[in-house]
N, C-alpha and C positions, 0 to 999 in steps of 0.2 A: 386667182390673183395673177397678175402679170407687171410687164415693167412698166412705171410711169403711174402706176394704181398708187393714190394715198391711203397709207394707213393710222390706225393710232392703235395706239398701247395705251389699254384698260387694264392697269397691276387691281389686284388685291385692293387695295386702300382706299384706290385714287388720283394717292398723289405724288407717280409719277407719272401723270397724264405726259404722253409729247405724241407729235403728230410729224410721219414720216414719208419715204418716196421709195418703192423698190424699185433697185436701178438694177440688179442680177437675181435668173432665174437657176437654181443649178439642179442635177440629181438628188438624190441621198449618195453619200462617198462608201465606194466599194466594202469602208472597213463598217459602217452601219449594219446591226440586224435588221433594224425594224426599216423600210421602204419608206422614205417620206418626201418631200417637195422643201426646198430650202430656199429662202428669199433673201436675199441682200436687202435690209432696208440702211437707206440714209435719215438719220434721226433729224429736224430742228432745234428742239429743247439740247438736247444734248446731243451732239455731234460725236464724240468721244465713244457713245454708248453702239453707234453703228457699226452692225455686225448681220452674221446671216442668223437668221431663227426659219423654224420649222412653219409650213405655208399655214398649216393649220394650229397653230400655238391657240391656245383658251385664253392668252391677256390682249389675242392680235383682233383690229373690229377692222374692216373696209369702209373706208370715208367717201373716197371718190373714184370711180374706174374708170380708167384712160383710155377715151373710144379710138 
């Protein structure tokens, strides 16, 4: 994933489907054990809800990739 890649968020359910933009790519933060890729996404549906998650999160799908 990279910046300007849409995503969405597939919860459990369903239904908090929303579709989002990652704008920041970071490390995993020094205090982290486990090594991971951290995205900033900007949410649509809920704006509020925009924060970093982990690149490879299991509710995160790739919609569109930013040539």
């Amino acid at each position: 994933m990279k910046i300007g890649d849409l995503v969405r968020w597939i919860g459990p359910s369903g239904l908090e489907a929303d579709v989002g933009l990652i704008t920041k790519i970071e490390p995993s933060p020094t205090f982290h054990v486990v090594e991971a890729t951290h995205i900033f996404i900007q949410w649509m549906v809920e704006p509020e809800a925009s924060t970093y998650y982990i690149a490879d999160h299991r509710y995160l799908e790739l919609v569109d990739e930013n040539r």
